[in-house]
C-alpha positions as CSV (number, residue, x, y, z in Angstrom):
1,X,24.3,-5.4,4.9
2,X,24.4,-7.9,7.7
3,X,28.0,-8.2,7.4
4,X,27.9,-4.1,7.7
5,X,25.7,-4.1,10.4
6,X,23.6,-1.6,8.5
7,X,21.7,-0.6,5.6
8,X,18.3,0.2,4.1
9,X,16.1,-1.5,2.3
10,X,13.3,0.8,0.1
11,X,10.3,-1.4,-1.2
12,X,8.4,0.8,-3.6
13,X,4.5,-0.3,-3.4
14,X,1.6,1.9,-3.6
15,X,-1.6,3.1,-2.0
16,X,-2.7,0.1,-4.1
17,X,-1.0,-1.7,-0.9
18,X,-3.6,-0.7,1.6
19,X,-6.4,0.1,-0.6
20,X,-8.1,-1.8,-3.6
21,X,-9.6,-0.5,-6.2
22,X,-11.7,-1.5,-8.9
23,X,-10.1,-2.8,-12.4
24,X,-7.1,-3.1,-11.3
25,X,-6.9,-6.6,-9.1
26,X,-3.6,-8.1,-9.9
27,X,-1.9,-5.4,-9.4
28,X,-3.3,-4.8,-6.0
29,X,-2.2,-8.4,-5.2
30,X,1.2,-7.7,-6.3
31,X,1.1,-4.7,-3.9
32,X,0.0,-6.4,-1.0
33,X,2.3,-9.2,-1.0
34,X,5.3,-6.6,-1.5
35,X,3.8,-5.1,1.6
36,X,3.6,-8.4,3.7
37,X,7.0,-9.6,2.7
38,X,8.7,-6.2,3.1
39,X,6.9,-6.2,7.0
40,X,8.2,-9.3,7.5
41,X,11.6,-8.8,6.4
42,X,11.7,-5.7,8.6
43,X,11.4,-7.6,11.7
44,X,13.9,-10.5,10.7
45,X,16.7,-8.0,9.6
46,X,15.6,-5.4,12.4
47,X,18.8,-7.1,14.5
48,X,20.8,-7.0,12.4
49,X,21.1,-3.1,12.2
50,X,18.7,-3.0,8.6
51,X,16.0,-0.9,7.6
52,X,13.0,-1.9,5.4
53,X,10.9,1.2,4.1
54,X,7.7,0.6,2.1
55,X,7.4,3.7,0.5
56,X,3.6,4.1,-1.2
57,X,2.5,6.9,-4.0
58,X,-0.7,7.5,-4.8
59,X,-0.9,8.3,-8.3
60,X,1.9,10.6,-10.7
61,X,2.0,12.3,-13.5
62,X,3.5,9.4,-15.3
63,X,2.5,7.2,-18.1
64,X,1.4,3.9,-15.7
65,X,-2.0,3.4,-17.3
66,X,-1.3,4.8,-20.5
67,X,0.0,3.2,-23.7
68,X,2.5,1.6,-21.6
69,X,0.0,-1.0,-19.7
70,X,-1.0,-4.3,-20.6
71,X,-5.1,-4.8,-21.0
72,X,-6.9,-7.7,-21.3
73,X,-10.4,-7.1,-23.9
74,X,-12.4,-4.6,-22.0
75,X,-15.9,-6.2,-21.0
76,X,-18.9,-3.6,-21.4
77,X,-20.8,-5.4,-18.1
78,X,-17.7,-3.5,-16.2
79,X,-18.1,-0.3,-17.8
80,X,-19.3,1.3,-14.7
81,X,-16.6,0.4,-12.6
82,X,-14.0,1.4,-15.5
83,X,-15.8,5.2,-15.2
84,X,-15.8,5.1,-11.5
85,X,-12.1,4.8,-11.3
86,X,-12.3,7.4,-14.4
87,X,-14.1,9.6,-12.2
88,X,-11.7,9.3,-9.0
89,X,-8.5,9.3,-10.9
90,X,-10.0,12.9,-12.6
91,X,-10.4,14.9,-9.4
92,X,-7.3,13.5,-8.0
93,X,-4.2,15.9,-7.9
94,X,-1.1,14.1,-9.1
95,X,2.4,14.5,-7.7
96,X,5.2,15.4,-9.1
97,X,7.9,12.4,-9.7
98,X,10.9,14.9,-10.1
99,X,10.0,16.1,-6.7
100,X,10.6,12.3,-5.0
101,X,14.0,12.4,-5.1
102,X,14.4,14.7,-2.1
103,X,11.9,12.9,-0.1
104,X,12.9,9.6,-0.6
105,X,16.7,11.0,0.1
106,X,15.2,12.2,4.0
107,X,13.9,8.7,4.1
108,X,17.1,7.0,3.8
109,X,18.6,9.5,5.6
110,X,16.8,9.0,8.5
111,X,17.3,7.4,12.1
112,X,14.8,6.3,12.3
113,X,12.9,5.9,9.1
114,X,9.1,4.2,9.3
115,X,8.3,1.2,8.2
116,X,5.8,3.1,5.9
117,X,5.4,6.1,4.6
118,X,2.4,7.9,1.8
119,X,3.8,9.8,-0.9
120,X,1.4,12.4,-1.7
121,X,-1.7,14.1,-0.1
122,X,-4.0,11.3,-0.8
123,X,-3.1,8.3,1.4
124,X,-3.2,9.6,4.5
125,X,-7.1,10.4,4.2
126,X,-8.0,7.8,1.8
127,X,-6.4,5.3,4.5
128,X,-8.1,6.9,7.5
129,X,-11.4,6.5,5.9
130,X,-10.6,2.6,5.2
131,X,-9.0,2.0,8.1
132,X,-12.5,2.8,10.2
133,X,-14.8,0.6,7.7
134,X,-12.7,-2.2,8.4
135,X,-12.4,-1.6,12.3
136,X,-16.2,-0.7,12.2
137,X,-16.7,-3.8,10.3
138,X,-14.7,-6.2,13.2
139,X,-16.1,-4.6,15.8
140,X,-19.4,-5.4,14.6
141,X,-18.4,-9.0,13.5
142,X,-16.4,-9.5,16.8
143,X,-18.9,-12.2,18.6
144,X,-18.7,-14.4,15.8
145,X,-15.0,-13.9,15.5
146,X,-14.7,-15.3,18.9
147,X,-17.2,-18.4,18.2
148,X,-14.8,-19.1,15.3
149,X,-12.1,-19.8,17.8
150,X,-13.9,-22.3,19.6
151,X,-14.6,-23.9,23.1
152,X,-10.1,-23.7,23.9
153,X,-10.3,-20.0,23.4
154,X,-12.7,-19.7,27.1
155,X,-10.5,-22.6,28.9
């Protein structure tokens, strides 16, 4: 690709990239370190005429927690948090993975593709919503924030 002058990169993460749920913690981490490493890698190839796209689904209508996944013994004390995520997954609306293709084909195709983009109708809202806790949250931490830095930070 640098030899090209050109290409694109697809990274395929997940909401599980932005937002964490419950019972599901290694795979979270595994989604947030794709989407680190594919940010990063966007800005070192960005010279070299190379896209990076981190392309992140909420859920399909696929097998990915069914027989297929791995579980370790279920632990009753976390039964709660097992039906929460029940609960959520039930009145969410999954997307279709036959209908991907075309999207992900206008991503490539694209100019000017973003860095990120949601597949499906739930990240955009789901992101909104945690994207204020957590700027509501360091607003409201920000003094201490500043201590942290120290006595150089006023010099």
């Amino acid at each position: 690709m640098r030899a090209q002058g050109s290409g694109h990169i697809i990274q395929v993460s997940s909401i599980g990239g932005v937002k964490a749920f419950p019972t599901v913690g290694l795979y979270h981490a595994s989604k947030w370190g794709l989407e680190g490493v594919s940010q990063s890698l966007a800005a070192e190839v960005a010279g070299f005429g190379i896209k990076v796209t981190i392309v992140e689904p909420g859920g399909y209508a696929t097998d990915w927690g069914g027989r297929s996944a791995q579980r370790a013994t279920q632990l009753p004390v976390y039964d709660a948090a097992r039906e929460a995520i029940a609960a959520f997954r039930s009145n969410s609306v999954p997307g279709d993975p036959d209908a991907t293709g075309a999207a992900i084909l206008k991503v490539v195709d694209a100019k000017e593709p973003p860095l990120r983009i949601f597949f499906g109708s739930g990240g955009l809202p789901m992101t909104r919503a945690e994207y204020a806790r957590r700027i509501a949250t360091w607003e409201q931490w920000n003094d201490v924030s500043l201590e942290a830095q120290g006595a150089l930070a006023r010099k």
